[in-house]
C-alpha positions in Angstrom: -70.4 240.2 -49.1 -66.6 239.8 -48.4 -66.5 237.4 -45.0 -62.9 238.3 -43.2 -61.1 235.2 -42.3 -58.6 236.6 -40.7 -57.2 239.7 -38.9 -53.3 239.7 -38.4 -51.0 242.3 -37.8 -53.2 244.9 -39.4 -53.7 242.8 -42.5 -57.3 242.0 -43.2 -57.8 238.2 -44.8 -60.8 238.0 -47.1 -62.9 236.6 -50.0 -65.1 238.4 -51.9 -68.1 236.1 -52.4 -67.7 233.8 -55.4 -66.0 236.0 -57.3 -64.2 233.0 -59.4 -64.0 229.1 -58.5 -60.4 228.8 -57.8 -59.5 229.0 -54.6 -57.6 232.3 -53.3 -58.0 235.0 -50.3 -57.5 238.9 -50.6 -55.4 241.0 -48.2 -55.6 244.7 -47.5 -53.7 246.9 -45.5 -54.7 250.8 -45.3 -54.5 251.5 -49.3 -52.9 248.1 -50.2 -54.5 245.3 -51.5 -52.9 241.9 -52.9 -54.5 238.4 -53.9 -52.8 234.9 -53.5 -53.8 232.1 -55.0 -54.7 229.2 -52.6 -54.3 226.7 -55.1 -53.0 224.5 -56.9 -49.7 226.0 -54.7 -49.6 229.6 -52.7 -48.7 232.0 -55.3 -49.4 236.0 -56.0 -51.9 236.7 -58.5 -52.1 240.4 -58.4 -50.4 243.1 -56.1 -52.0 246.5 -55.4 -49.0 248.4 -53.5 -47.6 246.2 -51.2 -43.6 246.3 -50.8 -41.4 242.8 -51.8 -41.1 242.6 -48.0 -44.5 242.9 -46.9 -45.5 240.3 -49.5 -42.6 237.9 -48.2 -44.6 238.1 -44.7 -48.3 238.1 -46.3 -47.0 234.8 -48.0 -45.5 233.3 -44.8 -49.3 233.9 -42.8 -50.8 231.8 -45.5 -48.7 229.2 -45.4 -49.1 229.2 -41.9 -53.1 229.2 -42.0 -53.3 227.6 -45.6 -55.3 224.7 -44.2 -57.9 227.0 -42.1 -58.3 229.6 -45.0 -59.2 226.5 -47.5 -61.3 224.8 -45.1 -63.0 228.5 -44.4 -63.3 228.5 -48.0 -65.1 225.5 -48.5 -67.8 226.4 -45.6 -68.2 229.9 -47.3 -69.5 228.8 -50.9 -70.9 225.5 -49.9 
């Protein structure tokens, strides 16, 4: 099961569930796929085809809903 927290601008915010305890979403676009760590800071862990510019504004989306997508986490795998 991989819940979708968010749908923005054709990216598609998930988790895969409990794939590893530290905290971090996935996002996909068409073929792309990145993963951000949520914690301890916002930080890319692994980048599947996205351009330095469309992982500038992925980054910017979780900083702005950093506080829902941990909080969404939480509920998820409690």
């Amino acid at each position: 099961m991989s819940p979708t927290f968010l749908t923005y601008k054709g990216y598609r915010i998930f988790v895969w569930s409990k794939e590893e305890d530290r905290q971090h979403i996935h996002v996909k676009k068409e073929e792309n796929e990145c993963k951000y760590w949520l914690e301890p800071v916002i930080e890319l862990a692994e980048n599947k085809g996205f351009k330095e510019h469309e992982l500038n504004e992925i980054k910017k989306i979780i900083e702005e809903y950093e506080t829902k997508f941990k909080e969404q986490w939480r509920q998820h795998f409690s």
